[in-house]
FIDRENPA-687072 format. One line per 10 residues: number of its first residue (from 0); their letters; for each residue y, x, z of N, C-alpha, C, O. Coordinates in steps of 0.05 Angstrom, whole numbers, plus 5000, padded with zeros to 4 digits. Layout:
NUM) A) Y,X,Z,Y,X,Z,Y,X,Z,Y,X,Z; ...
REM end
This chain:
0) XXXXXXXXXX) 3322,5051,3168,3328,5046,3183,3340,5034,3175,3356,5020,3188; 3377,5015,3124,3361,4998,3132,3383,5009,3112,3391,4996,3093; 3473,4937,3132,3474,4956,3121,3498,4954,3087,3498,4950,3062; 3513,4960,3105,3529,4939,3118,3534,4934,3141,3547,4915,3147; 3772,4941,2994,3747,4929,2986,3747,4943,2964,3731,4962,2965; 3759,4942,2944,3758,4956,2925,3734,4977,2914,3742,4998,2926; 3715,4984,2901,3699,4999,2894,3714,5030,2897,3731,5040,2882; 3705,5039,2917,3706,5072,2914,3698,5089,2914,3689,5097,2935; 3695,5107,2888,3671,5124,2877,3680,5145,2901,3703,5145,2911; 3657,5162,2908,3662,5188,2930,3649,5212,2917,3639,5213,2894
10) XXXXXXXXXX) 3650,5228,2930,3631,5253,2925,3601,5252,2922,3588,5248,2942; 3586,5256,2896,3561,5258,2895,3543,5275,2914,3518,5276,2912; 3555,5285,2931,3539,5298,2959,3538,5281,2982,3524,5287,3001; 3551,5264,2982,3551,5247,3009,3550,5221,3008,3555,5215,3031; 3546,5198,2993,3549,5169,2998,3528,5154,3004,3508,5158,2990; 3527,5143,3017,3498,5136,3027,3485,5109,3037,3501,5090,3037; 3460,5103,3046,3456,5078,3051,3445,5080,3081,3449,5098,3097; 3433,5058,3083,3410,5052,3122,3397,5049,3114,3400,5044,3090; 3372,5048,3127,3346,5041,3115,3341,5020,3107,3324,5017,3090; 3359,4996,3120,3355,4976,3104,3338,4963,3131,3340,4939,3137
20) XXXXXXXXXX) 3327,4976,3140,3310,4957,3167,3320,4938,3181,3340,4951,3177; 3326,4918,3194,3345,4911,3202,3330,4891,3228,3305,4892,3232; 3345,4877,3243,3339,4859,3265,3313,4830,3257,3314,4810,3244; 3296,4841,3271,3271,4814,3270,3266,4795,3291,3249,4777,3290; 3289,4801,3315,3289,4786,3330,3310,4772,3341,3326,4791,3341; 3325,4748,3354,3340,4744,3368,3358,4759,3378,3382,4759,3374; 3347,4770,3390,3360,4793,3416,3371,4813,3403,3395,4818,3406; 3356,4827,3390,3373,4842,3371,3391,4834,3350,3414,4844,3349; 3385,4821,3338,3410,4800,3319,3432,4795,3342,3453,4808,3338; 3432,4781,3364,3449,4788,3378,3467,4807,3385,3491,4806,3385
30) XXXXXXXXXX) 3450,4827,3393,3468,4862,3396,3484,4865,3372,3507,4874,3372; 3472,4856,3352,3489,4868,3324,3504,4856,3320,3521,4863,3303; 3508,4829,3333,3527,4805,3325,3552,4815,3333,3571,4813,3317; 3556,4825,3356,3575,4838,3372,3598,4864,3362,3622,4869,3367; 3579,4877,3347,3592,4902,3331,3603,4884,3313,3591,4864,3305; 3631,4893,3306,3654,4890,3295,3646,4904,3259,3643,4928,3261; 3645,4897,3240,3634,4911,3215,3646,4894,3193,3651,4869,3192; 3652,4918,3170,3669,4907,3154,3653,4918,3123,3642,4939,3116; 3657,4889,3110,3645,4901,3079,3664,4934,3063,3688,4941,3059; 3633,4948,3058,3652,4971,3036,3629,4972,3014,3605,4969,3017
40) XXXXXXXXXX) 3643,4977,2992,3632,4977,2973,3629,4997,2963,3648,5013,2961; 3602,5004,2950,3594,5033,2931,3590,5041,2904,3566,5040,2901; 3597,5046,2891,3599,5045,2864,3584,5074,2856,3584,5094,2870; 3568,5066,2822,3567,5092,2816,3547,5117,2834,3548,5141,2831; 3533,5102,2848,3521,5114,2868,3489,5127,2866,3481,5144,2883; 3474,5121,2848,3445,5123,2843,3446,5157,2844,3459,5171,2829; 3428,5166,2864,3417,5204,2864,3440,5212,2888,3438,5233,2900; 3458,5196,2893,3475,5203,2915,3464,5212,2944,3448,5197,2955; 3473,5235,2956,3461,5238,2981,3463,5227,3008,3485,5229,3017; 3441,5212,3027,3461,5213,3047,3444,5217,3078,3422,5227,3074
50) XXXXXXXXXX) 3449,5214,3100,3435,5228,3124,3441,5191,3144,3460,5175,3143; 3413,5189,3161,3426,5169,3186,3424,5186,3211,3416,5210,3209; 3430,5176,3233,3427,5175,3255,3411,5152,3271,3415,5129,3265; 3392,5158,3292,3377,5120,3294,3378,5137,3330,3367,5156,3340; 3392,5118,3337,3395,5116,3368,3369,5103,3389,3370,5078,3386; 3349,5109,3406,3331,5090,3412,3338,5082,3439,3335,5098,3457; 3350,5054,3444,3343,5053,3464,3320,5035,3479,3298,5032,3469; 3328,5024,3504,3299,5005,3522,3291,4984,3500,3267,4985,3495; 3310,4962,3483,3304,4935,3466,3307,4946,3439,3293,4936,3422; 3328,4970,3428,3327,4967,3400,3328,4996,3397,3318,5014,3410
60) XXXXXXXXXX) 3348,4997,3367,3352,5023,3351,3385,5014,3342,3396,4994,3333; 3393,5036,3347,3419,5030,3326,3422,5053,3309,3416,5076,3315; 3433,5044,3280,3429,5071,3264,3460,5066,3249,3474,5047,3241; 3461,5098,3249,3489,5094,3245,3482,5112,3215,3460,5123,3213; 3504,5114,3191,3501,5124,3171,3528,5139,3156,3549,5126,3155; 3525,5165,3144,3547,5174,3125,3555,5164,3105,3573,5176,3093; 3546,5138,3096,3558,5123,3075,3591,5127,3070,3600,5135,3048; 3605,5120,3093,3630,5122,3087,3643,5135,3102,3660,5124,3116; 3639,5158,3103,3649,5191,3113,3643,5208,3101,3632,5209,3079; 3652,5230,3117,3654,5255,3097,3626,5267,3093,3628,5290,3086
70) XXXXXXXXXX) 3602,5260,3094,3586,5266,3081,3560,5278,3102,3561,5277,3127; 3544,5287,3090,3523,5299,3116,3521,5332,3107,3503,5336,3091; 3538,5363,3114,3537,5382,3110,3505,5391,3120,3496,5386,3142; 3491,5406,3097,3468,5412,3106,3465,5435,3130,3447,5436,3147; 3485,5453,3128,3475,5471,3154,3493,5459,3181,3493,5471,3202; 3505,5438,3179,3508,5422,3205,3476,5401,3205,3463,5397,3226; 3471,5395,3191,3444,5371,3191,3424,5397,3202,3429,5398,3226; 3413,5409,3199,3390,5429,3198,3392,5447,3224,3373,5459,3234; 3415,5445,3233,3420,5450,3262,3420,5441,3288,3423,5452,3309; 3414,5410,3278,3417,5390,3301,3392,5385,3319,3370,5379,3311
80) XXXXXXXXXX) 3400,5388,3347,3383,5389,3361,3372,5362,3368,3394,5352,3366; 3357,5342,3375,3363,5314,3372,3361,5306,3397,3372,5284,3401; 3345,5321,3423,3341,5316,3442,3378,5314,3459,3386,5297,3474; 3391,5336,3448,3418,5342,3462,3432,5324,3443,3456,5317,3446; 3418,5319,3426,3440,5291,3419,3432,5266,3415,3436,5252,3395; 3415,5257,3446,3406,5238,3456,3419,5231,3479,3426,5209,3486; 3422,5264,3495,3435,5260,3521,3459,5258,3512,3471,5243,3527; 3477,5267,3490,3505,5257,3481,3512,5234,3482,3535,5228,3486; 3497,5219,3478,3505,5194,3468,3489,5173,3489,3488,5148,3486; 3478,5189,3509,3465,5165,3537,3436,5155,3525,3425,5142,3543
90) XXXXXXXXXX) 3424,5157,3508,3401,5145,3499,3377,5153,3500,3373,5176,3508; 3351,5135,3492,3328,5147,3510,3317,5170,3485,3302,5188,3490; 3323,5167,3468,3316,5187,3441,3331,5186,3423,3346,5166,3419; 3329,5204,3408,3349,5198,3371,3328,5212,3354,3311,5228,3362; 3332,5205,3331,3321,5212,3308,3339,5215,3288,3361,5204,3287; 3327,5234,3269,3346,5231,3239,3334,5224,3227,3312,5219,3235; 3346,5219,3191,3331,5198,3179,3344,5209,3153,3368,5207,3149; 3328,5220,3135,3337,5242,3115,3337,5267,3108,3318,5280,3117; 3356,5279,3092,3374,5262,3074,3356,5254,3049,3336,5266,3042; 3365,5232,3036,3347,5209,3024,3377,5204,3004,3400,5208,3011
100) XXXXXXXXXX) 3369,5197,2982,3384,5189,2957,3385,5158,2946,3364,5146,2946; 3410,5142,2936,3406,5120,2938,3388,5120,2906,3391,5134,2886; 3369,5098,2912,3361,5092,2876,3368,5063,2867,3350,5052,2854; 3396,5045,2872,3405,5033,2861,3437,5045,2846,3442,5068,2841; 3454,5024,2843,3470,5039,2826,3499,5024,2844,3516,5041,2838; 3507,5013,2854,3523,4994,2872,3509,4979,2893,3487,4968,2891; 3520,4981,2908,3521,4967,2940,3537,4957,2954,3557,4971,2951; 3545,4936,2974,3562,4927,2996,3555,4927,3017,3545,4906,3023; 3555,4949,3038,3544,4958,3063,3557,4934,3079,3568,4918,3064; 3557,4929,3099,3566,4925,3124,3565,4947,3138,3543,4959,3139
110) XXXXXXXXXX) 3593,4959,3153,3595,4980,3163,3611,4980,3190,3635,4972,3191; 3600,4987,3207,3617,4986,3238,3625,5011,3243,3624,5029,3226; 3637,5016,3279,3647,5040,3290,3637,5062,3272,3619,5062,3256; 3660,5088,3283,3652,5108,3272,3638,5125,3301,3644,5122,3325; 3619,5142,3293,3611,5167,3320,3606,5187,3307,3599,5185,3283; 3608,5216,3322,3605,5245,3316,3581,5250,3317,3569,5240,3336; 3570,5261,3305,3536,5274,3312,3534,5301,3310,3528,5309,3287; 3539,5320,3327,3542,5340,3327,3547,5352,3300,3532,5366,3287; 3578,5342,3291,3606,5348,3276,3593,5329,3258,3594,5342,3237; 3581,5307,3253,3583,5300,3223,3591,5271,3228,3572,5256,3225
120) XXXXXXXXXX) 3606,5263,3233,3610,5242,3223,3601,5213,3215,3607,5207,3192; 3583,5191,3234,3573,5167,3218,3579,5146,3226,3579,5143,3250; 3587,5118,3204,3595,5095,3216,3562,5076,3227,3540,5080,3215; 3564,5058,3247,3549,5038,3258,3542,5029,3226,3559,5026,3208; 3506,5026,3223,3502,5007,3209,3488,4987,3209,3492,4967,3194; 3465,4991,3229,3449,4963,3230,3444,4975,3261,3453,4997,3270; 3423,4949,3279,3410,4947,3289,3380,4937,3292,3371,4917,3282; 3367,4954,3307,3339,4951,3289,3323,4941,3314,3331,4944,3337; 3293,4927,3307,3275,4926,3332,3258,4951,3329,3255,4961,3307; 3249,4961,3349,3232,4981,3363,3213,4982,3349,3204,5005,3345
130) XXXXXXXXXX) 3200,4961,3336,3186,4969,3313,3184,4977,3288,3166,4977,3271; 3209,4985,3289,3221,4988,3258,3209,5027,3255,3199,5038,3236; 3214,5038,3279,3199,5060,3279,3177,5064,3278,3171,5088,3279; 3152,5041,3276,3125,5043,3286,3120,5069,3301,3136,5080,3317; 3094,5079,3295,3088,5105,3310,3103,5124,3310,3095,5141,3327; 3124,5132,3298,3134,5154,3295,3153,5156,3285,3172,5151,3299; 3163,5166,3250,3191,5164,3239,3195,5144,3225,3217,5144,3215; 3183,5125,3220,3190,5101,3204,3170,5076,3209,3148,5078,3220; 3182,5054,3198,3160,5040,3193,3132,5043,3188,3128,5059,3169; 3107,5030,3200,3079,5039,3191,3079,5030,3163,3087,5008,3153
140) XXXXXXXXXX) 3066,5051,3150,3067,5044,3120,3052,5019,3103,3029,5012,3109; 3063,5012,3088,3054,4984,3071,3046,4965,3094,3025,4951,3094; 3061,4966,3111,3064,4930,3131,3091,4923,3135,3106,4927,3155; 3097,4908,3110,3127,4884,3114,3136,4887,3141,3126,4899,3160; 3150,4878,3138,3174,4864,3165,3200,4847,3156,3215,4850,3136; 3200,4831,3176,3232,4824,3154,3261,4835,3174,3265,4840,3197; 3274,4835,3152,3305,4851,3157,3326,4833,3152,3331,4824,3130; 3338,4829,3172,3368,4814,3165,3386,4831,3161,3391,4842,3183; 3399,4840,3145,3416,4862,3137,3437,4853,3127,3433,4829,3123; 3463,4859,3120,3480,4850,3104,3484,4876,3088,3490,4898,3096
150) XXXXXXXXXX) 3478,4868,3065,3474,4895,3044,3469,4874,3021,3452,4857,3024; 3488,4875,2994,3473,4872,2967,3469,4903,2954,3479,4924,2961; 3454,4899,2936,3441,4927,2922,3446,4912,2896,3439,4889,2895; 3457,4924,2874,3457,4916,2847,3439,4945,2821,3448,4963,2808; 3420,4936,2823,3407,4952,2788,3412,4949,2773,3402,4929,2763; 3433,4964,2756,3442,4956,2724,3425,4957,2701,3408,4974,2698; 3431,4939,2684,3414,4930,2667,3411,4963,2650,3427,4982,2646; 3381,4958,2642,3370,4989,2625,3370,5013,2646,3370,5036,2638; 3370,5007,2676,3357,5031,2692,3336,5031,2700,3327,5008,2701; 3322,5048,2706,3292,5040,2729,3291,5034,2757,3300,5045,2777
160) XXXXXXXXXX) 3277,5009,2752,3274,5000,2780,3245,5009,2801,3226,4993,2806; 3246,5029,2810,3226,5032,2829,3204,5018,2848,3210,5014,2871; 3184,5011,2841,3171,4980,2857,3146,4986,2866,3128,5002,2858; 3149,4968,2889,3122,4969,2902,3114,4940,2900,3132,4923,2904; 3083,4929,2893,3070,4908,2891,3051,4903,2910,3033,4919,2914; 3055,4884,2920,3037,4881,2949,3006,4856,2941,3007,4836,2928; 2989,4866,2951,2965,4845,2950,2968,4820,2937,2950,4809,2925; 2987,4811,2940,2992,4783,2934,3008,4775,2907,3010,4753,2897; 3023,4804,2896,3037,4796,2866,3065,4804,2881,3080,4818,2867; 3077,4798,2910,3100,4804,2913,3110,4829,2906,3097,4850,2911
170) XXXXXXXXXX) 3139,4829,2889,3139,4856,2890,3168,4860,2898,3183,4842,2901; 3177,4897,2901,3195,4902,2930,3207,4928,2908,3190,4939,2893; 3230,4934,2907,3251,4952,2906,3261,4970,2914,3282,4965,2927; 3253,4997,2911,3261,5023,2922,3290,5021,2929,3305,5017,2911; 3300,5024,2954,3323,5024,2959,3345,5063,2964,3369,5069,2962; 3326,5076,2969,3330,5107,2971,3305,5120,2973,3284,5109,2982; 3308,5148,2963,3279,5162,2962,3286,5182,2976,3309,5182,2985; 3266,5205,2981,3272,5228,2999,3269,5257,2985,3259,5260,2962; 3277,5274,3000,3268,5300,2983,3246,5306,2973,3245,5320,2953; 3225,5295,2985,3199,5295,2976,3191,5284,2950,3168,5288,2943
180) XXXXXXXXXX) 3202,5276,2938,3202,5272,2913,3202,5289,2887,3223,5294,2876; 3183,5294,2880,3182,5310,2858,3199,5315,2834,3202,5298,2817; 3209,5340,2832,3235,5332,2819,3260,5314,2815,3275,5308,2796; 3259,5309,2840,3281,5280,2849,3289,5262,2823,3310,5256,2811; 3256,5258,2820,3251,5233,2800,3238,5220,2806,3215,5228,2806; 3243,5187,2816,3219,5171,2833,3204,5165,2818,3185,5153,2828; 3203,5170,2785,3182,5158,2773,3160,5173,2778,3140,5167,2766; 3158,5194,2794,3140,5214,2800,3121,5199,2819,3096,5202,2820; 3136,5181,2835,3120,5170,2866,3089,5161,2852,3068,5161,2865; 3093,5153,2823,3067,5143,2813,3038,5166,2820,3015,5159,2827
190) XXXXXXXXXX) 3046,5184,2817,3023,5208,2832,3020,5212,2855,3001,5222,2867; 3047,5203,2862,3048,5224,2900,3041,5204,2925,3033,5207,2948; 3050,5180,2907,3038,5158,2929,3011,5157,2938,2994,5169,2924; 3003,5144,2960,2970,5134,2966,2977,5112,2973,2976,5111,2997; 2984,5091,2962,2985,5054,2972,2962,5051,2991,2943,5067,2991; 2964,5033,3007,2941,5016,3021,2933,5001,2997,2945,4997,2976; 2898,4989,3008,2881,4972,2991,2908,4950,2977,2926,4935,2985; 2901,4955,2961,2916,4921,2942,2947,4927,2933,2962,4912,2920; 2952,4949,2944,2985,4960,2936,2986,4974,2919,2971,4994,2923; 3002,4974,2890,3012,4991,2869,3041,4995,2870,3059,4982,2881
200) XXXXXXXXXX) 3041,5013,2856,3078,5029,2848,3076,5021,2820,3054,5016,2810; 3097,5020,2805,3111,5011,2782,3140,5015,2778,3158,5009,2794; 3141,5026,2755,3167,5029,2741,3174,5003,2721,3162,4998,2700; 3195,4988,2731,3203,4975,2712,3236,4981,2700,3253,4994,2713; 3239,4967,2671,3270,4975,2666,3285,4935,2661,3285,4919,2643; 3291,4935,2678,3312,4903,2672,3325,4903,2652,3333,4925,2644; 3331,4885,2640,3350,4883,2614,3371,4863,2620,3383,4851,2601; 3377,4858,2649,3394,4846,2662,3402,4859,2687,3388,4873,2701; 3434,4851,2692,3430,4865,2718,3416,4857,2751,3423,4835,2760; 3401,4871,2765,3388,4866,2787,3403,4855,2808,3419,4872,2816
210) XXXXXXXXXX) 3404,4838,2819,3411,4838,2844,3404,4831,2868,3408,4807,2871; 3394,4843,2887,3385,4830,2906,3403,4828,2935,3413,4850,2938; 3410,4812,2955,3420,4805,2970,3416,4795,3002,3408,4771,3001; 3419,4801,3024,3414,4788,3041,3433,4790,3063,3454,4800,3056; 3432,4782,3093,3445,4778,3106,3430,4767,3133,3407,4761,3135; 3457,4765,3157,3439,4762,3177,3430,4733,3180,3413,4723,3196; 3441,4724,3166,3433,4683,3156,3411,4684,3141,3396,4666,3146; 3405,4696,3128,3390,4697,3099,3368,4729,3100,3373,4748,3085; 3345,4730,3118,3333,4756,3120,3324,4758,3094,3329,4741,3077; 3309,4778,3091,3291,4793,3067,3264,4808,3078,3263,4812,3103
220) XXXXXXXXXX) 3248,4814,3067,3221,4830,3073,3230,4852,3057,3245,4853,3038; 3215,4872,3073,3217,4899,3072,3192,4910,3072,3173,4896,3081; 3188,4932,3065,3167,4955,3062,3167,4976,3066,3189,4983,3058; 3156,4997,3076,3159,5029,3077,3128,5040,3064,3106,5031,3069; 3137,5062,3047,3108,5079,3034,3101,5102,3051,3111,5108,3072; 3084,5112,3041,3074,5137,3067,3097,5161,3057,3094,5183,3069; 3118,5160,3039,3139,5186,3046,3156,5167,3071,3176,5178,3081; 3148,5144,3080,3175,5125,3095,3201,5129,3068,3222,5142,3069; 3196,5120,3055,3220,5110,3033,3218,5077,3044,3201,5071,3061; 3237,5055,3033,3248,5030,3046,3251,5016,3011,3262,5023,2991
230) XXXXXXXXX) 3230,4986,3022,3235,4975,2995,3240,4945,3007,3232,4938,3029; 3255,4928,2989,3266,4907,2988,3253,4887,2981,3240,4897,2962; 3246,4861,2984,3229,4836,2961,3244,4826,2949,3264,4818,2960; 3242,4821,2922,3256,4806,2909,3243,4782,2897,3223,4772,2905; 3263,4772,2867,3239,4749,2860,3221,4730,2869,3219,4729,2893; 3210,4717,2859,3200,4696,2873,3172,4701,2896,3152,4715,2894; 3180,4688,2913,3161,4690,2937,3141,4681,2943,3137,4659,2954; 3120,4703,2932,3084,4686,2934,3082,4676,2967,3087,4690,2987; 3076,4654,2966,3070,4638,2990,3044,4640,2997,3035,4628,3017
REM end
């Protein structure tokens, strides 16, 4: 779902990201224009836990995230009813979205309001189009979209970078993984995945540091795999 001063390290149980999904249309870029959001920065963050919230209403999604709160307590998360905390909050559905671990190592969210989710705590982080859910909890798997997000992600040089390669040579950046992960080691996804025709996974290690960047001026393409994990494009753009 997607995101977005000083660096402040937090508790390894709670810091977190959005899916990274972000606005593909006007109208929604609009709505988001409106929320008030301020850069925070994450440090130190790679295996960190964190939980969203994704609001649905009639034109979009808004997803709010524990990045910069007190965290997502598992027997408050595992209790939440989502239908009664749909009618909380006036909307036509909610979903959760997690908890999912970041697999970069630094970030600069854009981060808005704060709201309660039955007791936990999450700030506004993106706004999304209606398709960002496809059929069900995430994006339909291995079909792009693009995301205007305000989020940089930095991979430090000599970590693994998590990647998905699309038909064409483009390739995309694990941004968080999920429990489902085998041994909450994504180099595992190399087994657990099933890509669509022409899509591979790859581990690479940079010997520089990564960075990728975007904004609501400047979108990015995005990806989701069949766990709905969220990947980024980087590098140069097969046309």
């Amino acid at each position: 779902m997607a995101y977005f001063i000083a660096f402040d390290p937090r508790p390894k149980l709670a810091i977190r990201t959005i899916i990274g999904i972000a606005f593909a249309s006007i109208s929604v870029g609009l709505a988001a224009a409106e929320e008030k959001v301020e850069p925070v920065d994450l440090s130190d963050i790679r295996g960190m836990r964190y939980c969203e919230f994704l609001l649905i209403y009639d034109d979009r999604i808004d997803v709010y995230n524990t990045s910069d709160s007190a965290g997502c307590p598992e027997d408050l998360w595992k209790a939440i009813d989502v239908a009664k905390l749909a009618e909380a909050h006036g909307v036509n559905k909610a979903q959760l979205n997690g908890p999912h671990f970041w697999a970069m190592d630094e970030q600069t969210l854009g981060m808005g309001e704060t709201k309660t989710f039955a007791g936990i705590e999450a700030r506004y982080a993106a706004s999304l189009p209606l398709s960002a859910i496809g059929v069900g909890t995430g994006s339909d798997p291995y079909k792009p979209y693009t995301a205007a997000k305000q989020q940089t992600m930095i991979f430090k040089a000599g970590n693994p970078v998590y990647e998905l390669v699309d038909p064409d040579g483009n390739t995309y950046a694990l941004n968080a993984y999920g429990a489902e992960v085998k041994d909450g080691d994504p180099a595992n996804l190399s087994q657990q995945l099933s890509p669509a025709e022409g899509w591979s996974f790859k581990v690479s290690t940079p010997t520089e540091d990564l960075t990728i960047e975007g904004s609501t001026d400047v979108p990015v393409q995005m990806v989701g795999d069949d766990f709905h994990q969220y990947y980024t494009r980087f590098g140069t753009v097969t046309q």
